[in-house]
C-alpha positions as CSV (number, residue, x, y, z in Angstrom):
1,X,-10.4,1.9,7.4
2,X,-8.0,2.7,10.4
3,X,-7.9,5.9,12.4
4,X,-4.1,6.8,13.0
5,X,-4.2,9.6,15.1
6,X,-6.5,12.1,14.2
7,X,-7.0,10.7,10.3
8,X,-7.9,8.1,8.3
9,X,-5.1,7.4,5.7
10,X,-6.7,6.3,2.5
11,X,-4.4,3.6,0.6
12,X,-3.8,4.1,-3.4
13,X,-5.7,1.1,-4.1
14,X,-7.8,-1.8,-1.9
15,X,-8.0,-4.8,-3.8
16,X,-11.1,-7.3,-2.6
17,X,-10.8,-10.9,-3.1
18,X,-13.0,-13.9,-2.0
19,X,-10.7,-16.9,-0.7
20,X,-11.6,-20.8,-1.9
21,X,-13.4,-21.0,1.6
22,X,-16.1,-18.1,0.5
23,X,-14.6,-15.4,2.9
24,X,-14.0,-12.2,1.7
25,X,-10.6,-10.7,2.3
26,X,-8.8,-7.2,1.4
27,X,-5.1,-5.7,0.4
28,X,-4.7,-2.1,0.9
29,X,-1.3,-1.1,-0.9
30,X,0.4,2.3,-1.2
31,X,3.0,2.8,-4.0
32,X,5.9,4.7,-1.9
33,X,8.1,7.2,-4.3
34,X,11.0,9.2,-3.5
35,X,8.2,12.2,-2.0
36,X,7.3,10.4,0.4
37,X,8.3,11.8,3.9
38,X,8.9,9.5,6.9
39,X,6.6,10.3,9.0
40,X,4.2,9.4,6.1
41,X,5.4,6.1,5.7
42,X,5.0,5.3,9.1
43,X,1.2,6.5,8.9
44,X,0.8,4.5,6.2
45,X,2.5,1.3,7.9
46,X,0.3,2.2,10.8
47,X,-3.0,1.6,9.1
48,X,-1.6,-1.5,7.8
49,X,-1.0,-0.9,3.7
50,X,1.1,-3.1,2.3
51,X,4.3,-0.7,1.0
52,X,5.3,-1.3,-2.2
53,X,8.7,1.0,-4.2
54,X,12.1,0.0,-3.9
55,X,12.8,-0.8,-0.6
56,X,9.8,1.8,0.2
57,X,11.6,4.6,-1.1
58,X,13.6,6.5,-4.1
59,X,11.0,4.8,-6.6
60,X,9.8,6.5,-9.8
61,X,5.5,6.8,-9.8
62,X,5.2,5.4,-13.2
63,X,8.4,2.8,-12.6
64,X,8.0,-0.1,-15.4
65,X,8.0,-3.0,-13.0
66,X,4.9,-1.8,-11.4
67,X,3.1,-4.1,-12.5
68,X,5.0,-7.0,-12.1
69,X,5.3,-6.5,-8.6
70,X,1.8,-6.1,-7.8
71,X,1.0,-9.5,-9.2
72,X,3.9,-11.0,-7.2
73,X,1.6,-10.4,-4.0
């Protein structure tokens, strides 16, 4: 985890994967909905989570392609 100022931000879900060459990699993401303030966004791109919502914004929590997008990583 990354301190951005004075806090570490804490993604919505770190997924852990071992690459064909044995290493083990990780992919914090943060599912970005219409609540979400700026400055909160740019914490968030500050400790380096992958964004996902509509164009990081005006997104439903429970949208229905959720899914889909996750596995498009």
């Amino acid at each position: 985890m990354k301190v951005v100022g004075s806090k570490i931000p804490i993604p919505d879900l770190r997924i852990e994967y071992e690459t064909p060459e044995g290493e083990r990699e990780m992919c914090d993401l943060e599912y970005v909905t219409e609540h979400y303030r700026d400055h909160s966004i740019a914490e968030k791109r500050a400790a380096g989570f992958k964004l996902y919502g509509s164009e990081h914004r005006g997104r439903r929590p429970y949208g229905p392609d959720l899914v889909g997008g996750l596995i498009s990583l």
